[in-house]
N, C-alpha and C positions, 0 to 999 in steps of 0.2 A: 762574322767578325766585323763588317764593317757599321753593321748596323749598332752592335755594342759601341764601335767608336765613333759616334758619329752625336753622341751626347751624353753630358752628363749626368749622373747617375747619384741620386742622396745618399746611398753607402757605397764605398768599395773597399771589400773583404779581402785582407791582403795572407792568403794558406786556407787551405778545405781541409783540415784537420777536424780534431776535436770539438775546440770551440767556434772553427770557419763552420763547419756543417750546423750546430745549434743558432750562429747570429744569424744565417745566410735564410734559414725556416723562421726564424721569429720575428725579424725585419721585414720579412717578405711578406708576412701574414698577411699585412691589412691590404692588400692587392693591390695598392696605391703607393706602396713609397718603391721606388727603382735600387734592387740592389744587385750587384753585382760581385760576385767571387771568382776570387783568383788562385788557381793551382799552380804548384811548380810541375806536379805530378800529372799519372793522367787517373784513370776511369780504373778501378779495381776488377781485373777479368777473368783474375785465379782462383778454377773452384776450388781452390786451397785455401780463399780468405773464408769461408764460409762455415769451414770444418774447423773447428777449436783446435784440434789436435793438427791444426797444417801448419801452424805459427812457426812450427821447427821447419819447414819449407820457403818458409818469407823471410825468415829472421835476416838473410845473410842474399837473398834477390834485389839487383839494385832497381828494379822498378821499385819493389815497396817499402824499402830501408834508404834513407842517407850515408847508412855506413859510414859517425861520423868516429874521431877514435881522442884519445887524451893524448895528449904529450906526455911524456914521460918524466913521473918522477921519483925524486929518491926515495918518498915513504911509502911507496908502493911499488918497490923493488926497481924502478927504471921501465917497469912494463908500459904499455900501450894498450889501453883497453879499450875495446868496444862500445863506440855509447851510441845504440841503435833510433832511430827517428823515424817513423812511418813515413811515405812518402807516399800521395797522392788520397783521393777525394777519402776524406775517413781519417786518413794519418795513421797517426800511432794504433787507434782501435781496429788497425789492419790485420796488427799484427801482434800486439802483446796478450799478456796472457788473463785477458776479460777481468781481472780481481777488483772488486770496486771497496772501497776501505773509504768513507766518509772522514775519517782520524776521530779525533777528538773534540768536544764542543771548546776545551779549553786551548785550541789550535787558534778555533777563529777571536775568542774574544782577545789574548794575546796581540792579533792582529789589530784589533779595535783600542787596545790599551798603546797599540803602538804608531798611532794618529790614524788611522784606516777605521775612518767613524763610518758606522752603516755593514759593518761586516766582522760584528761579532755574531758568535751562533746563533742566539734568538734572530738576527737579522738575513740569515744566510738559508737556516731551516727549511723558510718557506719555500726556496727555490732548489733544493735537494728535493723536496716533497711533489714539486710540481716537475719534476723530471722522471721520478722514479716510476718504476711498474713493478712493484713487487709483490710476487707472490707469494711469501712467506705471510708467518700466524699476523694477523690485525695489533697494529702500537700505534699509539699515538704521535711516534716522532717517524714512521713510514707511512708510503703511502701508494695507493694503486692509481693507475689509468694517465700515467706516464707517458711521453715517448719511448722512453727506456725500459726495455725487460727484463730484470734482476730478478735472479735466482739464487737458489745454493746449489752447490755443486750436485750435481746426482749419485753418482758412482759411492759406492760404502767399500773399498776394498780391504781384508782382514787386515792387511799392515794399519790402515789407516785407522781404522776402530784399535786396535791395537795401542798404537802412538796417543791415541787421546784419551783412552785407559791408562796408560803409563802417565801421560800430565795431572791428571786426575790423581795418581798413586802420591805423585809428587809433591799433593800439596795442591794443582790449580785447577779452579773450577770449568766447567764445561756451562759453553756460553754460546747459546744457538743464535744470538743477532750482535757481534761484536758493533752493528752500525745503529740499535736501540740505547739502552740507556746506560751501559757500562762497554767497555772495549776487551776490558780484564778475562782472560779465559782463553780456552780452543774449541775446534770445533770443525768446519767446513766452509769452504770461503765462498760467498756469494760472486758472482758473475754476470756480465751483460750477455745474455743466450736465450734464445725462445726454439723450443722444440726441440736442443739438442744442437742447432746453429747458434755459429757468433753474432751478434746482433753489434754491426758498426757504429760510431754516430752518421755515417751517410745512408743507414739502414733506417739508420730509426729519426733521424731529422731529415735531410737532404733527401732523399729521394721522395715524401710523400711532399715534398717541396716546390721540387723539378718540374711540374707541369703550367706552374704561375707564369704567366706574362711577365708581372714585372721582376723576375729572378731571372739572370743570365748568370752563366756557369761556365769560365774559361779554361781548360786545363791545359796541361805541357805551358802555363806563361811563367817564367821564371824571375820573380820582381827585380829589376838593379837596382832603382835609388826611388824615393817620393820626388815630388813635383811641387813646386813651392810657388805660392804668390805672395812676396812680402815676408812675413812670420806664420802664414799660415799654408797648411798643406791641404794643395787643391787635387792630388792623385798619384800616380805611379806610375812607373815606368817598366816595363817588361819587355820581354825577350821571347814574343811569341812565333815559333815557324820560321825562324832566323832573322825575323827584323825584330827593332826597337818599337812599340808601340806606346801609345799614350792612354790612359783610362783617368778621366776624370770625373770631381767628385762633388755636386755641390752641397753634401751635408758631411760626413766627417770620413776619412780614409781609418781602418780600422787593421791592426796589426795582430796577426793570431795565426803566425808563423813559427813559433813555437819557441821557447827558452834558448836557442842556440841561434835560430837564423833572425828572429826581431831585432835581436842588438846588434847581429851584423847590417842587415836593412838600415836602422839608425844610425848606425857608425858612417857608411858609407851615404850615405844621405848627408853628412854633417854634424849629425846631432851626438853629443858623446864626451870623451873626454878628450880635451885639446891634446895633449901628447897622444893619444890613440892617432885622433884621427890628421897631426903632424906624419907620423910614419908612418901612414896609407896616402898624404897627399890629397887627403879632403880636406877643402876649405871648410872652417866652423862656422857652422849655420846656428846653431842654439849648442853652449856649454854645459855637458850634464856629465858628471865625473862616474855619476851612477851607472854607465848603460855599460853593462857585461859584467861589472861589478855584482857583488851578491848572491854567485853563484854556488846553490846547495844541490844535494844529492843523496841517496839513500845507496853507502858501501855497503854489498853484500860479501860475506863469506856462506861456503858449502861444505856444509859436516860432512863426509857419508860413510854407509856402512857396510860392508857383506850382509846379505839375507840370505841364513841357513835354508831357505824353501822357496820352489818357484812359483812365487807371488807377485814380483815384480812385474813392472812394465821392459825392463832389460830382456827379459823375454818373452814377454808376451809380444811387442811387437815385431818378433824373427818369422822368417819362415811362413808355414803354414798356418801359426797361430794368428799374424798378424790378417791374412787373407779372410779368417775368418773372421777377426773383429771387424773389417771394411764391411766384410756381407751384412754383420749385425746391426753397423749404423748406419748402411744403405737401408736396412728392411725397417729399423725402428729408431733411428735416429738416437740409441744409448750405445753404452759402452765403453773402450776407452778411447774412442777417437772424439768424442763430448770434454777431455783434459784435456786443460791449458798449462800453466806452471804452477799453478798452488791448485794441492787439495786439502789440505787439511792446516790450518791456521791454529796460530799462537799469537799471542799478546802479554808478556808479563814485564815486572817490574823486578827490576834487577837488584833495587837494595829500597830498604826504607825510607818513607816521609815524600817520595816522587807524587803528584798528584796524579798521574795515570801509567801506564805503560810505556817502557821505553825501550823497552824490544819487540820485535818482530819476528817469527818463523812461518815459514814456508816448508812444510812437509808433503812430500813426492815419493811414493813407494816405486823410486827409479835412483838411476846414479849416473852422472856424466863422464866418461873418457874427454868430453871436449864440454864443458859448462855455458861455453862463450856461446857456440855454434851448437850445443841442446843436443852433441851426440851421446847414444847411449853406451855404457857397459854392455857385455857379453855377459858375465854373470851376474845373477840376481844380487840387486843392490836399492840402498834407501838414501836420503839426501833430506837434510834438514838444512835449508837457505837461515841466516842470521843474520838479521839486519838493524842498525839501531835506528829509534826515531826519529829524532829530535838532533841531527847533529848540530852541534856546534861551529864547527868547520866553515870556509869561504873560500871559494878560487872565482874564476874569472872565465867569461868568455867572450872573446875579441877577433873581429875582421884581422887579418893577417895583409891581406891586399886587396886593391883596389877593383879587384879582379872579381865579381861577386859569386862565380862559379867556384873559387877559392874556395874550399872548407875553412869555419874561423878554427883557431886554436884553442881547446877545451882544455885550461889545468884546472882540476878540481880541487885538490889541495884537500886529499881525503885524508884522515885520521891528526890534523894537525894541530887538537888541542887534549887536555888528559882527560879530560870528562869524557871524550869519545873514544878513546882507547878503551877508558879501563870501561866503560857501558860495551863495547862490542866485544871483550874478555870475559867479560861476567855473564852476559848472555849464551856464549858457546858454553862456557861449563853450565850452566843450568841444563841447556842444551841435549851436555852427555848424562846429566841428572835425570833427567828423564829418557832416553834410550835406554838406561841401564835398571829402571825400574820394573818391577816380577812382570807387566804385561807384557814386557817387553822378552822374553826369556827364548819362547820358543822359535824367536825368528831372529833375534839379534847376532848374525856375527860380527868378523873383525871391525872393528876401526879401523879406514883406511886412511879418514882423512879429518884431522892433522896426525892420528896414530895415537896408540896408549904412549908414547915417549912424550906428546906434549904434556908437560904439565906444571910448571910455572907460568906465570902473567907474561913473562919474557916470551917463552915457547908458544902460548896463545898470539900475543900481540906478532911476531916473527909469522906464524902460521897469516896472520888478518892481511898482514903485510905484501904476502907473496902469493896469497888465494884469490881474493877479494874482486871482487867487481861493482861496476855500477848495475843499478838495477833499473834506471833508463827513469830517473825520478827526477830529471833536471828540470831546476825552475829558478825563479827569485833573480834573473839576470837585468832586470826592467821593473825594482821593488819600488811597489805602489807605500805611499804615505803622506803625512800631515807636515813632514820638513821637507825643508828647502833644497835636501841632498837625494828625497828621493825622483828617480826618472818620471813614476805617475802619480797625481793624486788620487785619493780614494775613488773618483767619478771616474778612473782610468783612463782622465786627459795627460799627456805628455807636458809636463811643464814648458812654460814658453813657446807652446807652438800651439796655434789655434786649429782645429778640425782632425787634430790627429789622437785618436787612442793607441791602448793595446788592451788587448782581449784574451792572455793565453796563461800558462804555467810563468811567464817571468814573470808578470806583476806580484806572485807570493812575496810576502814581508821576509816571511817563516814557512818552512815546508810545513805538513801536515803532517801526522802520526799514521801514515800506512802508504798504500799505493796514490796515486795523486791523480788518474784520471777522472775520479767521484768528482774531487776539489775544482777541476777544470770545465767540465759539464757544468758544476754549478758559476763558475765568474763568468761561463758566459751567458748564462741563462739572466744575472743578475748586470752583467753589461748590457744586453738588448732591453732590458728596461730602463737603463739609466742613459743608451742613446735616442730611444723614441723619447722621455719625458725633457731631451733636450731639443727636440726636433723644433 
């Protein structure tokens, strides 16, 4: 430790998450520039992170989750919901459920029509492509020999061939690379896995990283505020082993602490909106009305149904049965301890003239007693997750006290405009459109959940309202753009403040049309090149 502090350093990496693990290997590369990352977390030790299927052991462990929750509000019945944050070296690739979903090309131009010049799709491609390992069929917009090992799921269980003969019945096509040239269809969701293992981003960046002289890697340091000389931010401050330490930077302090804790960093640093940071009792160091501001999310609802036959995972993993699937993926690494949360994917379009998909489904031949905490039914049961893409919707997330061990206060402000009502209503009924289609026959039983009784938009929306969760897609709290209102601009410099970026899921304009860790791998694969060509 004291060698780390005892000079400064051209980058310091403030979170080993997603995008801390990709800057901390690419900066590091040329053996020559000194960077240093910072964990709040420690070292990943559970051979639970390694088994796809242990995610339901981590979800709710506070070494690997933040355990952060929403405040409570009225269109989502008063609940407090879960919104899970990987915590330590990897982050969230600790612990979610591997689905890599690139969205849509019309996501990123979007962002580029909306001053974020240099990160429309043709701009972005290259650096999805130089990430990827995948080994599905040869296209022109994927690519092999990646850090990252993407797959599609392995496992084919009959519910699941099932459900996507039933989409099929219904009208949608069957579409084996939702992430090549159309998104439209179902099928089976790609994954970061090699051999039947989770493949973290401290797997597949960070650790072939870790042996470089000039990378140092601090874990357990918890950041409290940056370090300022003038207008410019010269490092950070932490809470390493119970003292305050200092870590300085002589080329740019970099924030990729993720959607919820960056904007508290900022806030309690100074930087932020003056009433914020009035009622935490930080002086303002730089006025950005932007920072917590903009915050999106992907609300999910859960269909599910009884399944007349024991096909599910409700029971497959009891008992005896379960002992044997452990043997199977001890001896060959398949099976179903290789499932994460989706197996089987959807993407459709809920009404005409949409230019892509604006729903989402997540099919699991399982059913939850607990959804939050990924416990299972007793009886054999299915789950179809319903999620729209593209919400509308905006809440906030903000430092609460000055305290930075303080969790901020997350209101999401889910379902609060009609466009996303009535898109997450018209999705569940398609939903039961296709469960009730003839593939579907020999295994479909009851509706449990919302029940044959739901059946007006009222009963739907009532059902979205008091089901619902987040599906841990928070971003956009530090949106990058071309005005003057947003926190970064497209080079994801921090308006007003010299040496400091952010590198993570807040800088989105606009979420993405699917899971959002693809999108975060690539800003910051396309960050480390926009902080070396400023070096």
């Amino acid at each position: 430790m004291d060698a780390v502090e005892a000079g400064a350093f051209d980058d310091v990496i403030v979170g080993g998450g997603t995008a801390g693990c990709v800057l901390a290997e690419r900066l590091s590369a040329s053996g020559t520039r000194r960077v240093l990352l910072l964990e709040a977390g420690g070292r990943a030790r559970s051979p639970w992170v390694a088994v796809p299927a242990g995610f339901s052991r981590l979800l709710q462990h506070p070494a690997y989750n933040w355990r952060f929750r929403t405040e409570p509000e009225e269109a989502t019945g008063g609940r407090v919901i879960s919104v899970p944050r990987g915590k330590g070296l990897g982050g969230s690739t600790l612990i979610n459920g591997m689905i890599y979903v690139r969205g849509q090309p019309q996501d990123y131009d979007a962002w580029a029509q909306a001053g974020c010049r240099g990160w429309g799709f043709s701009d972005v491609l290259p650096y999805f492509r130089r990430l990827e390992d995948y080994d599905g069929p040869p296209d022109p917009l994927r690519a092999r020999g990646g850090p990252l090992p993407l797959t599609e799921v392995a496992e084919r269980p009959v519910l699941a061939e099932a459900f996507i003969a039933a989409a099929q019945a219904a009208g949608h096509p069957r579409n084996p690379d939702y992430n090549a040239a159309t998104q439209d269809g179902f099928g089976y969701y790609q994954v970061n896995q090699r051999g039947g293992r989770r493949v973290s981003a401290a797997d597949a960046y960070l650790r072939p990283a870790l042996r470089r002289p000039n990378l140092a890697v601090v874990t357990d340091a918890h950041v409290l505020r940056l370090a300022f000389a003038g207008a410019r931010a010269t490092g950070v401050v932490a809470r390493v082993g119970g003292r305050e330490r200092l870590f300085r930077a002589r080329g740019a302090v970099i924030l990729a602490a993720g959607a919820a804790q960056t904007p508290q960093i900022l806030e309690l640093s100074g930087i932020g909106d003056p009433a914020i940071l009035a009622r935490l009792g930080v002086p303002v160091r730089r006025e950005s009305p932007g920072v917590g501001a903009n915050y999106m999310d992907h609300y999910c609802t859960r269909m599910n149904w009884r399944v007349r036959r024991p096909v599910t995972l409700n029971e497959q993993t009891r008992g005896f049965r379960l002992g044997l699937a452990a043997a199977r993926y001890l001896a060959t690494r398949r099976g179903i301890l290789t499932l994460g949360t989706g197996l089987a994917h959807g993407f459709v379009r809920t009404r005409p003239g949409l230019d892509g998909p604006d729903v989402q489904y997540f099919f699991m031949h399982a059913s939850y007693a607990n959804a939050a905490e990924r416990k299972l039914d007793r009886l054999p049961g299915m789950t179809i997750g319903v999620t729209q893409l593209r919400p509308e919707s905006r809440g906030t997330i903000h430092a609460v006290s000055p305290d930075p061990f303080q969790p901020p206060a997350i209101r999401p402000n889910f379902l609060a405009t009609e466009a996303d009502r009535r898109a997450m209503v018209e999705g569940m009924k398609i939903a039961r459109t296709i469960v009730e289609a003839a593939p579907m026959d020999p295994y479909r039983g009851a509706e449990l959940n919302p029940g044959p009784e739901c059946r007006t938009d009222a009963d739907w929306l009532d059902f979205a309202r008091r089901d619902g969760q987040t599906i841990y897609h928070i971003c956009g709290t530090c949106r990058m753009g071309g005005d003057p209102g947003a926190v970064t601009d497209p080079e994801l410099r921090v308006r007003g403040v010299d040496g400091l970026r952010v590198a993570d899921a807040s800088v989105m304009p606009s979420i993405v049309s699917g899971n959002t860790q693809a999108a975060v791998f690539m800003i910051a694969e396309k960050a480390s090149d926009l902080i070396r060509a400023a070096a």
